[in-house]
ROSEPA-337477 format. One record per residue: x, y, z of N, C-alpha, C, O in turn; residue number from 1; residue in one letter. Coordinates in Angstrom, 2 decimals, padded with zeros to 5 digits. Each point is the difference from the previous one (the first is absolute). Layout:
REM ROSEPA-337477
- n_east_n_north_n_up_ca_east_ca_north_ca_up_c_east_c_north_c_up_o_east_o_north_o_up_n_res
- X_Y_Z_X_Y_Z_X_Y_Z_X_Y_Z_NUM_a
...
END
This chain:
REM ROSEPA-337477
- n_east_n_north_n_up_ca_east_ca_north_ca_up_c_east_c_north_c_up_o_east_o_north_o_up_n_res
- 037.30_061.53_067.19_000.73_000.56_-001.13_001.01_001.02_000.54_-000.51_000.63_000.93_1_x
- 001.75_-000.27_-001.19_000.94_000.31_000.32_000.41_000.92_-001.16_000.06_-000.21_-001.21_2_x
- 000.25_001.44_002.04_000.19_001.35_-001.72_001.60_000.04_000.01_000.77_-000.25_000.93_3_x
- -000.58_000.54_-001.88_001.76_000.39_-000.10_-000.29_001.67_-000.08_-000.75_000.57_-000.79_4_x
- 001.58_000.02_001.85_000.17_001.07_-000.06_001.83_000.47_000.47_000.82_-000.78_000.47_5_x
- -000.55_002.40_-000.83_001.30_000.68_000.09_-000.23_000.41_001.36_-001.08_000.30_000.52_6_x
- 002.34_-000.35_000.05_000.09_001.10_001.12_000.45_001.27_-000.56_000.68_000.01_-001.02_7_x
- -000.97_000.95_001.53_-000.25_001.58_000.40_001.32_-000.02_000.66_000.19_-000.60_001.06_8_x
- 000.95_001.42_-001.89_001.39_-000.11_000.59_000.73_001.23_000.22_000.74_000.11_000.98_9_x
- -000.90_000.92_-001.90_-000.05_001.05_000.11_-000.26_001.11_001.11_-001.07_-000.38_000.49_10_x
- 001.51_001.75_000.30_-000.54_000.25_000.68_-001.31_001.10_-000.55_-001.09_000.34_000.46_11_x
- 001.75_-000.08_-001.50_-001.19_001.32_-001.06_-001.14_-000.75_000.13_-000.87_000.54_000.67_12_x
- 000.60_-001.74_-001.13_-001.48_-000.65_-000.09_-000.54_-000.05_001.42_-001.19_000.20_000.27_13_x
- 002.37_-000.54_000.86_-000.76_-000.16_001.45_-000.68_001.62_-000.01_-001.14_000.20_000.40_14_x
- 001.99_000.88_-000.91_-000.17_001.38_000.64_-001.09_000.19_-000.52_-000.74_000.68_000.70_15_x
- 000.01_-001.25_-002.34_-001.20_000.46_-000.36_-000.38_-000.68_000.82_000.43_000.44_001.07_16_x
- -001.06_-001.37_-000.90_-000.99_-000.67_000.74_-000.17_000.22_001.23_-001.16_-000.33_000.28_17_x
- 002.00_000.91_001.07_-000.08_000.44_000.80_-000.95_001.47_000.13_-000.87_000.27_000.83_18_x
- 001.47_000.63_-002.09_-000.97_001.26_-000.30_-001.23_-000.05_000.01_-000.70_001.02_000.05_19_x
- 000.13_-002.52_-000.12_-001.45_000.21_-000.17_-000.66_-000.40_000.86_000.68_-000.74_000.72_20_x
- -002.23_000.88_-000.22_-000.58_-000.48_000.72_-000.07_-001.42_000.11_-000.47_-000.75_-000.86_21_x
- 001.10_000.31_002.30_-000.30_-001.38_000.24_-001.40_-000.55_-000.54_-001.01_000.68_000.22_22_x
- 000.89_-001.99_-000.97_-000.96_-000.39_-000.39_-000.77_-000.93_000.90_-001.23_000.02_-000.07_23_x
- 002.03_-001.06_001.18_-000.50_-000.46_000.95_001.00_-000.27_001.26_001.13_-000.47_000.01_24_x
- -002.04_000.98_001.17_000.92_-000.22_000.96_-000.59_-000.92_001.28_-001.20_-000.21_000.10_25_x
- 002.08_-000.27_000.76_-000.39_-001.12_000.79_000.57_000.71_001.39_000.75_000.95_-000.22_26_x
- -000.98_-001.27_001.57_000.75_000.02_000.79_001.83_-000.32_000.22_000.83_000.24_000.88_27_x
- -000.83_-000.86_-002.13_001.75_-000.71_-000.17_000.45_000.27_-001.23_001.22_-000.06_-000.19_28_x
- -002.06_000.40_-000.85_000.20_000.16_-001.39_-000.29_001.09_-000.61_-001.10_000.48_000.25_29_x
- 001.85_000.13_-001.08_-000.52_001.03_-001.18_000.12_-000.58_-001.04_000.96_-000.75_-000.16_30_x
- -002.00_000.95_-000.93_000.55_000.06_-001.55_-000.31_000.97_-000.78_-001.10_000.56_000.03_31_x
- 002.21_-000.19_-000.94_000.00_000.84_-000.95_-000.63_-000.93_-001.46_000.31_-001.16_-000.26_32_x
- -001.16_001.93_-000.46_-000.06_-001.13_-001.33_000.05_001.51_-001.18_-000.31_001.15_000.29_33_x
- 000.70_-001.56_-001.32_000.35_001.00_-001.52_-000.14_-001.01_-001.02_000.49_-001.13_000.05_34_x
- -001.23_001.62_-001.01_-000.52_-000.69_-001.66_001.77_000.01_-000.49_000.81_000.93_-000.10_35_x
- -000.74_-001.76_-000.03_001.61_000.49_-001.11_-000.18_-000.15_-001.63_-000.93_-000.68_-000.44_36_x
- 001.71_001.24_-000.29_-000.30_-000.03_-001.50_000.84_-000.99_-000.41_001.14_000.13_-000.46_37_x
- -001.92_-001.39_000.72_000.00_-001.65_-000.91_001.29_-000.59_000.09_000.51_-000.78_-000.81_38_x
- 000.16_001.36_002.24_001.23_-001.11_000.91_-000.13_-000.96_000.63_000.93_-000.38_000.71_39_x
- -002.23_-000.36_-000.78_-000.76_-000.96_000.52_000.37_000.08_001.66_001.05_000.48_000.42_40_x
- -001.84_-000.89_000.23_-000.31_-000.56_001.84_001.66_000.59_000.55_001.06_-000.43_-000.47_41_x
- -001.16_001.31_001.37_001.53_000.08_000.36_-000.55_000.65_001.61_-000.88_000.80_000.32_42_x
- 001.72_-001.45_000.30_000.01_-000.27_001.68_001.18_000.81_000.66_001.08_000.11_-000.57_43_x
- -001.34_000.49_001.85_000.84_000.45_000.81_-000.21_-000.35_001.23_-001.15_-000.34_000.29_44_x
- 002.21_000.32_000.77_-000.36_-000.04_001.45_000.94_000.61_000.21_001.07_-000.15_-000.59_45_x
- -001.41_001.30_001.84_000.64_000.52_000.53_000.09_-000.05_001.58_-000.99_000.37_000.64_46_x
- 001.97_-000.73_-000.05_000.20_-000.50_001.70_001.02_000.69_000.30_001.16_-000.18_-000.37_47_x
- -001.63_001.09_001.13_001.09_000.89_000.35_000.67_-000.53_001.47_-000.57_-000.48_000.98_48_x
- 002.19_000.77_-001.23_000.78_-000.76_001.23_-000.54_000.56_001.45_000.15_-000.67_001.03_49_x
- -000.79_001.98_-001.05_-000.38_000.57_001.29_-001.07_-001.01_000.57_-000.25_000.00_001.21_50_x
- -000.45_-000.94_-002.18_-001.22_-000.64_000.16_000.48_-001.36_000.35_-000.18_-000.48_001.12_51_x
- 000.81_-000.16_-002.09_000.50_-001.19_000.57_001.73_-000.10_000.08_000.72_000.32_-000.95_52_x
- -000.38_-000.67_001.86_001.41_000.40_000.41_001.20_-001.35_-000.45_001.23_000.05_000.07_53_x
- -001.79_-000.80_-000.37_000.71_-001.10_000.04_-000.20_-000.10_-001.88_-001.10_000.09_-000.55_54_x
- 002.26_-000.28_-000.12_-000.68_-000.60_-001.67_-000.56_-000.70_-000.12_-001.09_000.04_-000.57_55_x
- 001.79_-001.31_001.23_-001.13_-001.31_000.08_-001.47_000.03_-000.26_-000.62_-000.81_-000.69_56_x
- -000.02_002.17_001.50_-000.96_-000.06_000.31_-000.78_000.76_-001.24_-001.16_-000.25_-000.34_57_x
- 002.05_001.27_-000.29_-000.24_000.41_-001.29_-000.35_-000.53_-000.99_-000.98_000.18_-000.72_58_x
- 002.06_-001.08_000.67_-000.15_-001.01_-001.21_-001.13_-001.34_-000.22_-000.51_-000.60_-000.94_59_x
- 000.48_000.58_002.53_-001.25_-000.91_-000.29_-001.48_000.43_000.36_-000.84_-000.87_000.22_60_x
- 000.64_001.76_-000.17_-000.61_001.25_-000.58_-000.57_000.11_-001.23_-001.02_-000.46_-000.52_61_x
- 002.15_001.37_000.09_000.02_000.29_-001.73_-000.68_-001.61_-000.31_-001.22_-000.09_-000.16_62_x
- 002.25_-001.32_000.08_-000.66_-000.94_-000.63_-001.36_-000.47_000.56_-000.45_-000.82_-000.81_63_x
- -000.40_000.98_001.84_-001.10_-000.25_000.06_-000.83_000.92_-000.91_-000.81_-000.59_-000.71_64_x
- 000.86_002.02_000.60_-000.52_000.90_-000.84_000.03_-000.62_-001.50_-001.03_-000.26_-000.62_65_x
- 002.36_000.07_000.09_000.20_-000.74_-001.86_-001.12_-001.40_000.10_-000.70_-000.31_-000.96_66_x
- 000.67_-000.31_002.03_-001.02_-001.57_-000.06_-000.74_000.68_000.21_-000.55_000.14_-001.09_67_x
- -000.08_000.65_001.95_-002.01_000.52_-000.30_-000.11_000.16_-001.10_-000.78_-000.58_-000.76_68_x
- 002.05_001.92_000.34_-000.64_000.73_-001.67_-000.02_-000.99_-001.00_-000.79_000.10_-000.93_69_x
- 001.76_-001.29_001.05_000.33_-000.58_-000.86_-001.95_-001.18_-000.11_-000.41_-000.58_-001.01_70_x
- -000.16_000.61_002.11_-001.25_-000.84_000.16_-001.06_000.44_-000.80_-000.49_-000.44_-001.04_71_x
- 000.13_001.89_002.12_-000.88_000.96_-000.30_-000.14_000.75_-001.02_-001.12_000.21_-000.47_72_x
- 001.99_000.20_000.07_000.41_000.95_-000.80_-000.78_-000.10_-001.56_000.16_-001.02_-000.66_73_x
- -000.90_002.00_000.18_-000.63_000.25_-001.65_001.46_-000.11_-000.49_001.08_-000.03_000.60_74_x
- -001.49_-000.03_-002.23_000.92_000.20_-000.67_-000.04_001.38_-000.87_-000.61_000.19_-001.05_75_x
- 001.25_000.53_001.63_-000.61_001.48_-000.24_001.40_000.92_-000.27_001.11_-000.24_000.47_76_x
- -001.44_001.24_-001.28_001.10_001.35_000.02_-000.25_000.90_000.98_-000.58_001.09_-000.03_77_x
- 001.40_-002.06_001.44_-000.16_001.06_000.82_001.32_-000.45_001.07_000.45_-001.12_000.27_78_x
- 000.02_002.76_000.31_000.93_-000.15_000.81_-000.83_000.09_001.43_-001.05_000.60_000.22_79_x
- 001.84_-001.37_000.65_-000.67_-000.17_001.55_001.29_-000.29_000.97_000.98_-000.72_-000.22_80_x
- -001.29_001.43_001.24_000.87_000.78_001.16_-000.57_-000.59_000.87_-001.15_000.37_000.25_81_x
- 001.72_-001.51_000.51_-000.40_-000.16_001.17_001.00_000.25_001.46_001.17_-000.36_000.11_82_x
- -001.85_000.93_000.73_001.05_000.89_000.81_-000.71_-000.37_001.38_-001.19_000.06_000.31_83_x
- 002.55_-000.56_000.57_-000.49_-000.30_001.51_000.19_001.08_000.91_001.11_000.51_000.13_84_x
- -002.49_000.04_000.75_000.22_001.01_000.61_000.05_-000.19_001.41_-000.20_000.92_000.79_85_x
- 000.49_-002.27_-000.39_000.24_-000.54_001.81_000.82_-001.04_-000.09_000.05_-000.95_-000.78_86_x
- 000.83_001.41_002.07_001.22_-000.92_000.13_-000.14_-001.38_000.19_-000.90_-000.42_000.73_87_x
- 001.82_-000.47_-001.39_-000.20_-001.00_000.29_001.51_-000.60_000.89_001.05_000.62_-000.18_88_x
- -001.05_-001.60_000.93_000.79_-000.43_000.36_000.82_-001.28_-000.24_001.22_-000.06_-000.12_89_x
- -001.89_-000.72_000.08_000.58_-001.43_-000.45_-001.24_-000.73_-000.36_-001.12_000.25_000.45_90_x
- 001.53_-001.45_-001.58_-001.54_-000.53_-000.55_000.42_-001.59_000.46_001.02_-000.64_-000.25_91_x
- -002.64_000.14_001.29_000.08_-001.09_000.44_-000.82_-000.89_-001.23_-000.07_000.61_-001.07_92_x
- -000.39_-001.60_001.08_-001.15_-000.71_-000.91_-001.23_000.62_-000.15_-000.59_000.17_-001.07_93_x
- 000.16_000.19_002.31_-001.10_000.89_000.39_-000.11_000.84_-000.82_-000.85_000.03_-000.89_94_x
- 001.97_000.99_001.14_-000.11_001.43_-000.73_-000.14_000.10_-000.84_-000.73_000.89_-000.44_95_x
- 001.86_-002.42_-000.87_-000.44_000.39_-001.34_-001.15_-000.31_-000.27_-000.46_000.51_-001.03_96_x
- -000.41_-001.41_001.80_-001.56_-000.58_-000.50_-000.86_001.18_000.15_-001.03_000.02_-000.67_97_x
- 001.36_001.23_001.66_-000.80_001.05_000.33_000.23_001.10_-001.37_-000.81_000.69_-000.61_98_x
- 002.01_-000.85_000.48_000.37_001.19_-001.35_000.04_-000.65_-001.61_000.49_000.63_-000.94_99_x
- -000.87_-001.51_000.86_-000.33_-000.92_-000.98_-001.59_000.60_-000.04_-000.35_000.74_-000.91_100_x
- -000.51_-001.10_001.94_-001.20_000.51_000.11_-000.51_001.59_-000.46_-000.92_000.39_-000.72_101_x
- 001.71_000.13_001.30_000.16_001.70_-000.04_000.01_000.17_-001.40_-001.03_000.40_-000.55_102_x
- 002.25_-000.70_-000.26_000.33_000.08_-001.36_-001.32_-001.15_-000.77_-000.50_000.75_-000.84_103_x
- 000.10_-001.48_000.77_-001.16_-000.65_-000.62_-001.00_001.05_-000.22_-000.34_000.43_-001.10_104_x
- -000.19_000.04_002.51_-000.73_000.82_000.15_-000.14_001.69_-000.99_-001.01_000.61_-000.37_105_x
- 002.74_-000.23_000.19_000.59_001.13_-000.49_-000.47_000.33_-001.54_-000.57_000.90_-000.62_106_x
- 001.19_-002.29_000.38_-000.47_-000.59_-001.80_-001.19_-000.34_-000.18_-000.48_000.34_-001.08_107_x
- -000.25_-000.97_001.87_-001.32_000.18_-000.44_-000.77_001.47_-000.09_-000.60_000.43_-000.98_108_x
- 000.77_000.16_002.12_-000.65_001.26_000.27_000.16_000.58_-001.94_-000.92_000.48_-000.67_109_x
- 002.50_-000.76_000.15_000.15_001.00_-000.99_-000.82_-000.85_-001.43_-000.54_000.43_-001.02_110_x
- 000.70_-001.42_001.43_-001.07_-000.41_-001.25_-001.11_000.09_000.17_-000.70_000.16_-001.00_111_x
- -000.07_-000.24_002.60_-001.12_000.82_-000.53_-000.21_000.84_-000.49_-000.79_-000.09_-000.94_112_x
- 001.31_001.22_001.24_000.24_001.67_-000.13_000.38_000.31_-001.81_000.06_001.09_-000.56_113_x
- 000.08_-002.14_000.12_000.51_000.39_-001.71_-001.01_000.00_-000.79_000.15_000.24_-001.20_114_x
END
């Protein structure tokens, strides 16, 4: 099942969600998560250029993150921040099957946790 959710576009909404205590973190991952008042499922990623240097590598990135959430993901009033905290360099087949994994892992962790 597959959720329709908004991206998180704004930087005010990144800035709340940053304010708060990370809700889960990984060796490669942070997430921020916030209840929102009834804007249904809304997603962020944040990849900072210091982290991955190339866009390319951003962007396909960001879109592996929208296909997990889009898998995993409750259907819930809630905003979620997912933020890479180790550089990446270039993504072979490998890598995305490893960060595909990582992020499976990310989203589950948070549905247990609800």
């Amino acid at each position: 099942m597959t959720t329709q959710f908004k991206k998180i576009l704004r930087t005010e909404s990144f800035q709340v969600l940053l304010e708060k205590k990370s809700f889960y973190r990984s060796k490669k991952l942070q997430c921020f998560v916030k209840v929102n008042s009834n804007l249904g499922p809304r997603l962020g990623v944040l990849v900072p250029k210091r982290l991955a240097k190339r866009s390319i590598d951003r962007n396909l990135f960001k879109r592996l993150v929208r296909a997990a959430y889009a898998n995993w993901a409750l259907n819930k009033n809630q905003d979620i921040l997912v933020r890479l905290i180790v550089p990446i360099s270039s993504f072979s087949l490998q890598d995305k099957k490893k960060w595909w994994l990582e992020l499976k892992l990310l989203f589950e962790n948070l549905q247990s946790k609800q």
